[in-house]
N, C-alpha and C positions, 0 to 999 in steps of 0.2 A: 504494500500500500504506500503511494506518495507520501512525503512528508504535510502535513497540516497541524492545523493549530486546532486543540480540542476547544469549540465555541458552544456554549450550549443553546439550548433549543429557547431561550427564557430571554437571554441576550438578545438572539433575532429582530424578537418582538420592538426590545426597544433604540435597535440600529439607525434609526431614525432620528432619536431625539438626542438633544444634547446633554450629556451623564452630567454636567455639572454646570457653570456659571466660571466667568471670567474671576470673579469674587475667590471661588474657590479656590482656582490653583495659584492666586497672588498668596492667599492664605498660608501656604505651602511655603512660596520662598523667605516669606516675613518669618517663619519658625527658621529656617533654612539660618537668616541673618541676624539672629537673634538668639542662635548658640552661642556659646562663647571659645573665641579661640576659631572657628570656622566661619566667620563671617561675608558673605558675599561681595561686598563693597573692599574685603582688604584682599583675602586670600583666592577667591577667584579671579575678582576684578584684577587682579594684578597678573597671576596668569595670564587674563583674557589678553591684555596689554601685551603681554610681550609673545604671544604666541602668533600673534595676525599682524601682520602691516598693513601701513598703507596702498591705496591704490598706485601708488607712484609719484609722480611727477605732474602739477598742475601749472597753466601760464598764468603767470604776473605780472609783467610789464617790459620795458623795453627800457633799454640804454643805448646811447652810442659806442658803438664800435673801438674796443682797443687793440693794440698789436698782441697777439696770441691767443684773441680767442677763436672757437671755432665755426671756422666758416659756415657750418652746417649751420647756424642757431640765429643766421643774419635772415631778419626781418624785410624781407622785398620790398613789400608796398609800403611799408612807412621808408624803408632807404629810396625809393624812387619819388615820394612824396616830399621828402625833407632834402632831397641832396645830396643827402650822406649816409652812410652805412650805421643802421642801428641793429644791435641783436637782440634775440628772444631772452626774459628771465624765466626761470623758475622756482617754485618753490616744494618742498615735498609734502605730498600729499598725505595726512595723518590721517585722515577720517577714511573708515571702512563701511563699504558696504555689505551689509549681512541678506540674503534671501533666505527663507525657508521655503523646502517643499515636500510639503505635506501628504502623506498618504491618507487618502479619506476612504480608504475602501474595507468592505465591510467586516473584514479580518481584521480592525485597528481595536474591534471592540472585547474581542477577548482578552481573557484576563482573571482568573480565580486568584491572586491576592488581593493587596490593599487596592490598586490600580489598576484598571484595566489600560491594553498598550497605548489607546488611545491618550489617557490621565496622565501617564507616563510621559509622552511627549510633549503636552501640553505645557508639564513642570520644567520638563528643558527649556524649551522654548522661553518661557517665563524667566528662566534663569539666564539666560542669554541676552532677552528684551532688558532685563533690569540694567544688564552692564553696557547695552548700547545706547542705552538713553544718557547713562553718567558721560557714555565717551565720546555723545554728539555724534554717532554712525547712523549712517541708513537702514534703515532695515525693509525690506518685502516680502512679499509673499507669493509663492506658487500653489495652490492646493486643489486637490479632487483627486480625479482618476482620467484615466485616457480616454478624451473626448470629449467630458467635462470638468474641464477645470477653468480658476480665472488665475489672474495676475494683479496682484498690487501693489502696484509699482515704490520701487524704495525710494524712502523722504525721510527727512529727519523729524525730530521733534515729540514727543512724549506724547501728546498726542494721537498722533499718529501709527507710533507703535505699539498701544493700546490699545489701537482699531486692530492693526495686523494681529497681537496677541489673542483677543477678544474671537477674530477669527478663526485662531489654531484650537482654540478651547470649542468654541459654541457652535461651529459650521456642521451641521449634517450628514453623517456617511452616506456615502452610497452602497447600495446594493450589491453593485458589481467588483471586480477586484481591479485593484488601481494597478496600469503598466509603465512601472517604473523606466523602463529605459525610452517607453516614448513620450512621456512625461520629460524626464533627463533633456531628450535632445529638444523639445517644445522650450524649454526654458532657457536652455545653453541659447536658442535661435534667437531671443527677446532680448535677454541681458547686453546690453551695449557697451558695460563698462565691466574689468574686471572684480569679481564680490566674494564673499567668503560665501558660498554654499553647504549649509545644513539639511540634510536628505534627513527626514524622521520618517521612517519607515519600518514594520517589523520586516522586511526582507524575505518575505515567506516565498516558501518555493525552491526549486533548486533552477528556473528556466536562467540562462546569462542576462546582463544589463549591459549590451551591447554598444548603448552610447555615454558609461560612464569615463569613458578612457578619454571620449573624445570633447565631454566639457571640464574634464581634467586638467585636459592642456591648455582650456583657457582661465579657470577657475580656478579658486583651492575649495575642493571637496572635499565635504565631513559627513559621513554615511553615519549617521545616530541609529545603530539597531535596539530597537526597543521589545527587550524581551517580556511575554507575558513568564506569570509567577510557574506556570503549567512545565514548562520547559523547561526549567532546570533543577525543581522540587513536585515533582505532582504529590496531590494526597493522595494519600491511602485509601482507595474509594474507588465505587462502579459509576463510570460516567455512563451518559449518553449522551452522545454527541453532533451537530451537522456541521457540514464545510457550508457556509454560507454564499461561495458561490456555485454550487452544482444540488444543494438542498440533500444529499447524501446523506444518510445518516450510520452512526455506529454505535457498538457500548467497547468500554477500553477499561477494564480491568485492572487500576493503579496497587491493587492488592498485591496480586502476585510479582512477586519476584521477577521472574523472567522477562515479565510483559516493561517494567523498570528499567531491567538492564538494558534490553533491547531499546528502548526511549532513548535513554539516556547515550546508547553509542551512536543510535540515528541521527540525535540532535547536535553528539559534537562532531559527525562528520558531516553535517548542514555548515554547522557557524565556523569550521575550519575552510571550510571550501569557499563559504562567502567570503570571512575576512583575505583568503588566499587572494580573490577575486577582484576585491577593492585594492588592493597592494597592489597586484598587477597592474593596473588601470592608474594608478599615478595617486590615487583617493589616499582620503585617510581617515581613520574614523574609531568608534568604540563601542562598547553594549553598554544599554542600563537595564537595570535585571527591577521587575517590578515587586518591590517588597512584600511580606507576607502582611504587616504592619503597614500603616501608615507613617515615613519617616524620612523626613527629610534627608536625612545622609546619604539614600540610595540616590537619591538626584545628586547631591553634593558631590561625596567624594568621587564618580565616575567623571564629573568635569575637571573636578583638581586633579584628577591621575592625568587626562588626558592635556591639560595645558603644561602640567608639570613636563611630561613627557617633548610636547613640543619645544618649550623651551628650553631646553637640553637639546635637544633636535640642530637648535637654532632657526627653525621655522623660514628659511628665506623663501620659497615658494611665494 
């Protein structure tokens, strides 16, 4: 049997609606920032900083012309306008843009702990939005499935990324399953400028993401797999179950042993081959596993391992 995510039949029903409020998962990071000694504002924030640069190089104005600079940088029409040779200045560019894209398909809703995968992303997100507002970045959004999805477009301002937040939390699954790679290359097509790309997806499936290689090359991609709680503890217990998109149903025997082990080597030769997968393709990324409890540190510390890890990296991407 294919690999799939046990959703039960209860879930279905409310695939529709939104599991919680915008309210809720801020809820989430304010505990988050309000530990002590893990605060998001010092020990992420600070990560976040040095793991992402700038876009690059933005114009700022012009000067005239001295002996040694390069010729490449001389300004035409104002040197044919003025008479004399002036060149381009620049300044570097601090401020990043962040897109998220969003899986909305109907596998986001699974989930037997505290969070379903959906919840799970949400608080990412949310943790991410908090440190791009401190640090004046863009943020947008890409969300749905292939065929329907929209675009909101990145802007600054708190505001703004409120609304985009407000989206990742409260928009509507759809029915069908979301296709990631043509999703990928719909956004790489739109993006005008280079952005820090956040993929929140549980990645289910073993089919390839055929165009993550290719807005690798122009992006820095961060594949967030968003594990439900099922996947890497199930309870001890007789499910039934349906794949949500073919309505298939099953019962899976979490009691016995065997049916466990075999789980358990199915699913780490899933997230071996995907993380293999992302590597290959230029990406970069990490799992958050959705706690049995409701608790902050399961968002926390998988961002701090992974900014840690970057900046050690050196992150120049």
């Amino acid at each position: 049997m294919p690999f799939r995510l046990p959703w039960t039949a209860a879930s279905r029903a409310a695939a529709s609606a939104p599991e919680e409020s915008l309210a809720d998962a801020l809820a989430s990071v304010r505990r988050l920032e309000m530990a002590p000694g893990r605060l998001v504002t010092d020990v992420l924030a600070g990560g976040f900083r040095s793991s992402f640069r700038g876009g690059g190089l933005e114009f700022s104005d012009v000067r005239e012309y001295v002996e040694g600079d390069d010729p490449r940088s001389v300004d035409w029409n104002v040197t044919a306008r003025m008479g004399r040779p002036f060149v381009k200045r620049f300044v570097e560019e601090r401020e990043r843009t962040l897109v998220f894209v969003q899986d909305l398909g109907a596998c986001m809703q699974a989930g037997l702990g505290a969070w379903s995968v959906r919840q799970l992303g949400a608080r990412v997100a949310a943790c991410l939005c908090r440190m791009a507002i401190d640090n004046h970045d863009r943020v947008g959004l890409f969300a749905g499935v292939a065929g329907d999805e929209r675009l909101v477009p990145p802007k600054k301002g708190p505001g703004h990324v409120l609304r985009v937040l407000r989206d990742v939390v409260e928009a509507p699954l759809r029915p069908s399953r979301a296709n990631l790679p043509a999703m990928l290359a719909a956004v790489g097509g739109r993006l005008r400028r280079r952005a820090v790309v956040f993929v929140l997806s549980d990645f289910a499936g073993t089919a390839p993401i055929a165009s993550l290689s290719t807005i690798a090359r122009r992006h820095d991609v961060v594949c967030v797999r968003l594990l439900a709680r099922e996947l890497v503890a199930p309870p001890r217990a007789l499910f039934d179950v349906i794949d949500p998109r073919g309505g298939r149903a099953a019962t899976i025997d979490f009691t016995a042993e065997p049916v466990r082990a075999a789980w358990a080597a199915r699913v780490a030769v899933w997230r071996r081959a995907r993380a293999e997968e992302i590597a290959r393709a230029g990406a970069d990324g990490f799992d958050v596993v959705a706690p049995e409890k409701a608790d902050a540190d399961a968002i926390g510390q998988p961002l701090a391992r992974f900014f840690r890890r970057r900046s050690l990296q050196g992150a120049t991407r």
